[in-house]
Steps between C-alpha positions, in 0.01 A plus 500: 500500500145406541214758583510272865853639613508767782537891419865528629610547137278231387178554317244305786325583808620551820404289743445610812361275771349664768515407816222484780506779715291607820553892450175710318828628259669144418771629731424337850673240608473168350312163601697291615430136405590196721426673841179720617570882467549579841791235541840633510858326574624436811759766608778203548455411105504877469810531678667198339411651142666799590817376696521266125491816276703710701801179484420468158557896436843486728659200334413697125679812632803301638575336180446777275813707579820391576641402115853550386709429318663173624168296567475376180257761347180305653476771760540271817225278401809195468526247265627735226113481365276765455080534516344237228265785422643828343551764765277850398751691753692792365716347285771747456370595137377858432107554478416594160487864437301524211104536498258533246169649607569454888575118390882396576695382163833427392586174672800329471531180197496240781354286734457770791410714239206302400369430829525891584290563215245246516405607853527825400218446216338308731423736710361771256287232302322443815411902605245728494618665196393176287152605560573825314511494110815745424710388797416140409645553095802633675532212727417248218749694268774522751503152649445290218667417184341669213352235362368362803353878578307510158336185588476561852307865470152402365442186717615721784287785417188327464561322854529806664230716353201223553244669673418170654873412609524835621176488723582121647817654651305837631626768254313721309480523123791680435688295757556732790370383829214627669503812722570467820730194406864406446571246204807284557627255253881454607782140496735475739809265370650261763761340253590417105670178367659461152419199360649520145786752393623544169649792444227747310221324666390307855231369616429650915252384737383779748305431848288737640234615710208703356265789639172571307237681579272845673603614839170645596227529773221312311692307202394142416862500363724483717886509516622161530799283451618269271773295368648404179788389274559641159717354182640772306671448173767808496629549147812788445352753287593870427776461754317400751322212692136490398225303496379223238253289676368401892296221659378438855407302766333522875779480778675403694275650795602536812296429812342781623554650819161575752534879469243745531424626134582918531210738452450675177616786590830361631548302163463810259743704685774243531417453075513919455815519734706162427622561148629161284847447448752386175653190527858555353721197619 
């Protein structure tokens, strides 16, 4: 990995883009392009939009239910064929009960196994606790294979304690956020595909969506979205799924719905009250 790649485990910037806002805070709602600001849909697109989603919604319900065990095991969907893409639906399988230092371990030697983990590591490579130096050496040393941690540690550590790094995003020195601010650094996964299997190692592609940033009344940073798509090279090591190498890329990005952006206030409660989940498959 180059010093280019983004902080989610990587040893690179993040990179934020910041969108233009009306509020003083960076939290008012946003410009909308292609139309003057005072423009809004007609209520009969409005009401077509809605009548869609709501369909949409009803037909989803309607086929999810309803399997047994004479329809073929396709779950009414006919044919006999099932979803091209993996389902991330309960799967039957236990959750992993093992944890080491509020990190979930112990997955199973296969294919759901290394897709539970991977978003699992996900996940913690791209929080807060990166931005501290113990909890990120436990991370580092819990997530990746030894070898991989040794090599990963230094890079990492220097990233992450650059004064001028640190001030671009709107921490302080010691990387806590200013007063009067909330600092939120937090993936969402939608889905993971394996694309190579072999047994003690796999190679699984994660998508996901991507908070970064200060939920505050005056910030120039901003919480803002973004989306990405990271390679990880999973090796078995110490009985477990771990981590030997990542890459990433931008997208794919959805189109963005005309919503009012919340107020700061509204955004560091839901981060303070909404804890993150584990992805066990």
């Amino acid at each position: 990995m180059s010093d280019d790649d983004d902080l989610f485990g990587g040893t690179g910037e993040t990179r934020t883009r910041l969108p233009e806002r009306d509020g003083a805070d960076g939290y008012g709602p946003a410009r909308r392009s292609g139309r003057s600001a005072g423009r809004s849909p007609s209520r009969s697109v409005v009401t077509v939009v809605g009548v869609v989603v709501l369909l949409i919604a009803a037909i989803a319900f309607a086929n999810r239910g309803g399997s047994s065990s004479d329809d073929g095991g396709d779950g009414g969907r006919g044919g006999g064929k099932g979803p091209e893409a993996a389902s991330t639906a309960a799967s039957g399988e236990k959750p992993v009960s093992g944890g080491t230092g509020g990190i979930p371990s112990g997955f199973p030697k296969n294919q759901q196994g290394v897709e539970s983990a991977t978003a699992n590591y996900a996940v913690v490579l791209g929080s807060t606790g990166m931005f501290d130096t113990a909890r990120r050496h436990a991370i580092v040393d819990t997530v990746y294979t030894p070898n991989a941690a040794a090599q990963r540690k230094p890079a990492l550590d220097k990233v992450y304690s650059g004064e001028s790094f640190l001030s671009r995003i709107g921490l302080q020195k010691d990387g806590t956020p200013p007063k009067g601010t909330t600092f939120v650094s937090r993936i969402i996964p939608v889905g993971t595909k394996v694309t190579k299997f072999e047994g003690e190692s796999a190679t699984v592609e994660i998508w996901y969506s991507s908070l970064f940033g200060l939920a505050g009344e005056n910030t120039e940073n901003p919480v803002t979205e973004s989306w990405f798509t990271n390679t990880y090279d999973m090796r078995w090591s110490g009985g477990d799924w771990k981590v030997a190498d990542f890459k990433q890329k931008d997208g794919p990005v959805p189109v963005g719905r005309d919503q009012r952006a919340s107020t700061a206030d509204d955004m560091a409660k839901a981060v303070e009250e909404y804890g993150g989940f584990t992805y066990a498959r």
